[in-house]
N, C-alpha and C positions, 0 to 999 in steps of 0.2 A: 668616764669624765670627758675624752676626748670625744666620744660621740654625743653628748649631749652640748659638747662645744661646737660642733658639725652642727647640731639641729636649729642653732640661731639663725644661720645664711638659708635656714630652708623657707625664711617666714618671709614673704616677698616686700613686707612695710618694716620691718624689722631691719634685713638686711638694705634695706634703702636707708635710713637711720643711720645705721653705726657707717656707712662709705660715703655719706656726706658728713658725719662728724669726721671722718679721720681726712677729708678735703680739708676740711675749712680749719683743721689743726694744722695742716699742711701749708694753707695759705698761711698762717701765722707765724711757722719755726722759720719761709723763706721770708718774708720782713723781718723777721727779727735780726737777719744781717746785710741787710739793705742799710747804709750809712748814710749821712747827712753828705750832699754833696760838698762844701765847703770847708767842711774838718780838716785838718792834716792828718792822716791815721796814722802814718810812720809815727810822727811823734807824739800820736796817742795813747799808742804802746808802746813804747818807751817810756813815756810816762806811768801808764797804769804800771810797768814794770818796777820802776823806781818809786813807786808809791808803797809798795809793800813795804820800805822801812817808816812810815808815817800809818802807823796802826787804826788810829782814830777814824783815818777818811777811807782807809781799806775797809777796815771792818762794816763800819756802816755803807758803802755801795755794797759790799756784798750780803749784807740784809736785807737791804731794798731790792738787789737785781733776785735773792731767794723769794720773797712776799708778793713784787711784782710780776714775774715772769717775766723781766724785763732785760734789756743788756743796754742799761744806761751809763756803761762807764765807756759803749765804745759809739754812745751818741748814734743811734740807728734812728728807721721813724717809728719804729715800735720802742723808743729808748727809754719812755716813763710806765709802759706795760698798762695794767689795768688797775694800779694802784690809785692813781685819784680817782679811779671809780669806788674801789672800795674803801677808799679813806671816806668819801661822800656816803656811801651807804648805812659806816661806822656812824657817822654823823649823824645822821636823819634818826637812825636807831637809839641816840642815845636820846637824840630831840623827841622822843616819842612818845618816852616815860616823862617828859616834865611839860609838854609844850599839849594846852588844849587840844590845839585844832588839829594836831597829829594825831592824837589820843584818838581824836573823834573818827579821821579818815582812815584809823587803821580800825574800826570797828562796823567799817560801814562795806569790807568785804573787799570783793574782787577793783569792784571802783575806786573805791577807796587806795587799796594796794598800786593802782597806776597812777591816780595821780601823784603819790607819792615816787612811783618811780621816774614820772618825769620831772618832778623837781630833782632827783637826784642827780637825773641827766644833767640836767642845767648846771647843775654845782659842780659836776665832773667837769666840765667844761672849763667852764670859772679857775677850779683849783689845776688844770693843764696849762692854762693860758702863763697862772703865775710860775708855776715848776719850771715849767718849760722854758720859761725866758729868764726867769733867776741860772738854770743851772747854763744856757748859753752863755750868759756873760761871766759864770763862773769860768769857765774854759776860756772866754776871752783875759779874762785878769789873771791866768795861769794858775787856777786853785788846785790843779793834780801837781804841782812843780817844774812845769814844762812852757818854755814858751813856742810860741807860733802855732798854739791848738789849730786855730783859722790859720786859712790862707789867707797868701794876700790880697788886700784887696776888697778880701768880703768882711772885713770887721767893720761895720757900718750897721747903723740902726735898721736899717733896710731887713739886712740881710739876716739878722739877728731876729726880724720878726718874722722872717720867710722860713726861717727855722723853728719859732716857736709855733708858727699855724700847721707845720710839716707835723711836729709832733704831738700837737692834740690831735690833728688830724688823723693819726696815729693811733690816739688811744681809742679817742670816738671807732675807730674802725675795727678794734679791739673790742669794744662793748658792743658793736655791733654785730661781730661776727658772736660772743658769747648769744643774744641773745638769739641768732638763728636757730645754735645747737639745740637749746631752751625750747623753742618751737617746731624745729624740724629733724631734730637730729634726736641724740639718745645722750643723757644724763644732761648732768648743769655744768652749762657753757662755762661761766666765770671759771670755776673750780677746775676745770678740766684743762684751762688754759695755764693755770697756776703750776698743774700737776706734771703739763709739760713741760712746761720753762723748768719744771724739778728733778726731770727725769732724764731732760737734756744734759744734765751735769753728771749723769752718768759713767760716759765713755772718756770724759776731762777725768772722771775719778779712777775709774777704772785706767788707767792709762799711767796716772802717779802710781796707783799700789804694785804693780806690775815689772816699771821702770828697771827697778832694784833688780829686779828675777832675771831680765834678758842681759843687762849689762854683766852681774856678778853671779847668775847662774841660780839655780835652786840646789839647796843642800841643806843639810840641819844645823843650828847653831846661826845663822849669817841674819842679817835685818830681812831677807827675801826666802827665808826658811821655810819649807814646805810642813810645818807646822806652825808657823804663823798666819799663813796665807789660809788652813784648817779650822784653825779657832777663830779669824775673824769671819769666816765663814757661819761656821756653827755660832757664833754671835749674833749674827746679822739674823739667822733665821729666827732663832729664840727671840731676838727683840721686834721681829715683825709677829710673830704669832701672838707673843704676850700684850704687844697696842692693840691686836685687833680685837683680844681676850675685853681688856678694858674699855676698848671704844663699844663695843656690842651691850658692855655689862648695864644693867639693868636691878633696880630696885623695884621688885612690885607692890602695890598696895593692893589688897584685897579690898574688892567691890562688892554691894549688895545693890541688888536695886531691886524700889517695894512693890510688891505685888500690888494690882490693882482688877477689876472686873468689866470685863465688856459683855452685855449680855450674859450667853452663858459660858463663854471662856475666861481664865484667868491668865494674863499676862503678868511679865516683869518674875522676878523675886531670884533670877539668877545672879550666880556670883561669875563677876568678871576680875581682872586686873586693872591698873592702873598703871605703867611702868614710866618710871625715871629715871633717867637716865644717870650711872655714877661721872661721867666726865659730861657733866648739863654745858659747862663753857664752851667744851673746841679746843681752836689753838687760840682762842683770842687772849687768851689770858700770858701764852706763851709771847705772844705779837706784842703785847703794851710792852709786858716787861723787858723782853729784848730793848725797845724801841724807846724805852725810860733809860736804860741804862746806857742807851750811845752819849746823851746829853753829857754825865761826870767825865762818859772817858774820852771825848771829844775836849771837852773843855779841860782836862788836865792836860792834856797832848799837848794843846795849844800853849799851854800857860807853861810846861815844861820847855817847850821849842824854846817861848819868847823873853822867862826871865829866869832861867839856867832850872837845873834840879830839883836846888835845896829851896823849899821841899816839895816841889811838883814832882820829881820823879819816883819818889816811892808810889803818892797816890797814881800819877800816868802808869807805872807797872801794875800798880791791883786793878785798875778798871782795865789796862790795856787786852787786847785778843792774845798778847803773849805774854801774859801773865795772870791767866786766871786761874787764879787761887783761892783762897779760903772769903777774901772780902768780896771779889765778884761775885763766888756759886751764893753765900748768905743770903747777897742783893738779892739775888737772884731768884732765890728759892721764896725769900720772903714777898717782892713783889707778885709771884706767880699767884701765892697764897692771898694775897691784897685782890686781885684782879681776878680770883677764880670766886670768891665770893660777890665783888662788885659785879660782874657781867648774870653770876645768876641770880644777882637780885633784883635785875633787869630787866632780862629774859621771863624769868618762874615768880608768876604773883600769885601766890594760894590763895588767896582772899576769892579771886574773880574764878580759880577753880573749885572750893568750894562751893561755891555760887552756883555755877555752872552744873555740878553733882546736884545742887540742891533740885535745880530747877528741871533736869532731868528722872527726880524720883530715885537717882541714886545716894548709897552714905557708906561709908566705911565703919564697919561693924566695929561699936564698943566705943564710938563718940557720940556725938552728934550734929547734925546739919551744920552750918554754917560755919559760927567760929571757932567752935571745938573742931571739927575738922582741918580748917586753914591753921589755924595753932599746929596739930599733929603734923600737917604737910610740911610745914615751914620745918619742924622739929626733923624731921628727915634729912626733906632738903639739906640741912644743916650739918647733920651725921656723914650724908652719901657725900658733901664736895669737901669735906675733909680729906675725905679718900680720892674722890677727883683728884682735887689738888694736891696730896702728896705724887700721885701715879704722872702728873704733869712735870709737876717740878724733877723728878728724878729723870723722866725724859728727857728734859732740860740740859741734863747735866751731862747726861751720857756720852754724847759723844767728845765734851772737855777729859773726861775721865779716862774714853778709851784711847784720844791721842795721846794725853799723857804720860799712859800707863805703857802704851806698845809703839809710842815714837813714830806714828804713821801721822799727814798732814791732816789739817782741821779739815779740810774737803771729804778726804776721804772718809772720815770718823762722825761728820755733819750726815752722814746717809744712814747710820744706828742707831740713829736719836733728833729730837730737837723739832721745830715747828714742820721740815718741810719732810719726812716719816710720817708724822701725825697727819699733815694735810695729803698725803700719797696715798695712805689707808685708807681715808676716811673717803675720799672719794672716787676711788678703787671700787670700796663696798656698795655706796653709793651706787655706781654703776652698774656693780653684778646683780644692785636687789630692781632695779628699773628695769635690767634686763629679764627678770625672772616673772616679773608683773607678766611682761609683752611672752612670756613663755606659756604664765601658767594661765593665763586669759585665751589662749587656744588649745587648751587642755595639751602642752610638753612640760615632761617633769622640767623644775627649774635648775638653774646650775647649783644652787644650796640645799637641793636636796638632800637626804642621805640615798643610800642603794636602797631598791625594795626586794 
């Protein structure tokens, strides 16, 4: 395995490839802590410190700073990440299935696909402009609970929009270094910057689980038990082998396609597959519901702060990050189930792959062509994201279960489960199988091989 990891730097466009990806990832982790010049940091963190007991506005930055690759709670110019790129992109995709003229340019091909991607550009822009200058004057009105965010001096309109163009500026340069990767580099830029900003939280993680061991030593029996530290081990691997189990997994439908006569040869009448995927959503379905559920627990927070407990505090505790219990996982589970159906009724329209069989010569043995087909398709579909979505939603859960269960922080127990596992796999694999194309297209076994 090691020598066929050796044989990737032997390919001379190859290895140019992966050391300009891992530059322009480079350029990205050093802005990421490049600060707004006119913040006050000292009392940024101070604040972001004193903010953990306000659950509501911690939990959501730390959603957004997971989803964006971003570190907007300490206001950098990379501080909105590349999330209004993909809230824009979210956007145009849902506009796609209902809006003609989308409909049309997404059918008319590669053309088609850019100009849609430069209107997205523009949107991304649009929706940076507003973020970016809502969340400055959040920090000017003291919404972390801290005052003098700004120095003095620069709380001026001015100054306020030298900061919102700093970071769109910011994000624009974020999509723009994704798309170089996209063109010159190896795998997809977006995702790969996501997976950084995911992988970044690492060494912060690694760093609490640890804490415990150096202070009070390892022994058996203690919170920093040398079989503690074992099973979360052996955890961790089991729950990466098992997503990457479900993320590869595959429904096939058996293919006929009809024989027909050229001359004196017969073509066609081979049986192929058709594979479907059992997780067709992604993490999208894990993102809405996260991203639905900040709303209740945001608004009980607030409504508990401003007119006492009774009875906001029980609701603030069941949606709160430190109390999730039996009413949050429910939400939770339920919306995942909501949103793993919507996204692939979105995504998967059997009708236009029926269609598409048809017009090909191909049919799946024991219906036939058209809407007997798309019916059977749909009927799948229907079976296979059942099972998606349960294998989602129990991801979901996991790492609330394993801090629960073994008293270790939500950071550290957030890396065995939950959107940003799923999005580390997936474009992980992503990567090794791009890498394998550019292997096996110069006749080297690929890294997915097995031994021969």
């Amino acid at each position: 395995m090691i020598a066929r990891a050796l044989t990737v730097f032997k390919i001379p466009e190859l290895r140019r490839k992966i050391f300009l990806t891992i530059a322009l990832l480079g350029v990205y982790r050093m802005g990421f802590w490049i600060p707004l010049p006119f913040i006050n940091q000292q009392v940024l963190q101070e604040s972001l410190q004193n903010m953990q007991t306000n659950q509501g506005i911690g939990q959501i930055m730390q959603v957004v700073a997971l989803f964006s690759a971003s570190n907007i709670g300490n206001s950098t110019i990379f501080g909105l990440g590349i999330m209004p790129y993909i809230s824009a992109s979210i956007i145009f995709q849902l506009l796609g299935s209902v809006v003609p003229r989308l409909q049309e340019l997404q059918k008319e091909g590669e053309a088609g696909r850019k100009k849609i991607n430069e209107w997205t550009r523009r949107a991304t822009v649009v929706i940076c402009l507003f973020q970016s200058y809502f969340w400055i004057k959040a920090l000017s009105g003291g919404v972390l609970g801290g005052g003098g965010l700004i120095l003095d001096g620069y709380d001026t309109f001015v100054w306020h929009m030298v900061g919102t163009i700093t970071m769109t500026a910011g994000t624009v340069f974020l999509m723009w270094i994704g798309e170089q990767i996209d063109a010159y580099g190896i795998g997809n830029g977006i995702s790969l910057l996501i997976m950084a900003g995911i992988l970044a939280r690492m060494p912060q993680a690694g760093a609490e689980l640890l804490q415990p061991a150096f202070e009070e030593g390892v022994g058996l029996g203690t919170d920093s038990g040398i079989e503690k530290l074992l099973l979360l081990g052996v955890i961790f691997v089991a729950v990466v082998f098992w997503v990457i189990m479900i993320t590869q997994g595959q429904r096939r439908i058996p293919i006929q396609s009809a024989k027909h006569v050229r001359g004196r040869r017969v073509h066609g009448g081979q049986r192929q597959s058709l594979p479907l995927r059992v997780n067709q959503a992604g993490v999208m379905p894990i993102i809405f519901a996260s991203s639905l559920l900040m709303i209740p627990m945001f608004l009980f927070q607030q409504l508990n702060q401003t007119f006492g407990p009774d009875p906001w505090g029980p609701l603030a505790d069941a949606f709160g990050s430190s109390g999730r219990g039996f009413v949050y996982n429910v939400s939770y589970v339920g919306l995942i189930y909501f949103f793993c159906y919507f996204w692939t009724a979105i995504t998967f329209n059997p009708r236009d792959m029926a269609s598409n069989l048809k017009d090909y010569g191909s049919f799946v043995p024991g219906y036939r062509p058209g809407e007997r087909t798309a019916a059977f398709l749909e009927q799948v579909m229907v079976r296979i994201t059942y099972v998606g979505a349960a294998f989602l939603a129990l991801v979901a859960i996991i790492p609330t279960i394993i801090a629960t269960a073994m008293g270790i922080p939500f950071l550290i127990a957030s890396f065995y489960g939950g959107t940003g596992l799923l999005i580390v796999v997936s474009v992980a694999l992503d990567l090794v199988q791009k890498i394998d194309s550019h292997l096996v297209m110069r006749n080297y076994p690929g890294l997915l091989e097995g031994e021969s």
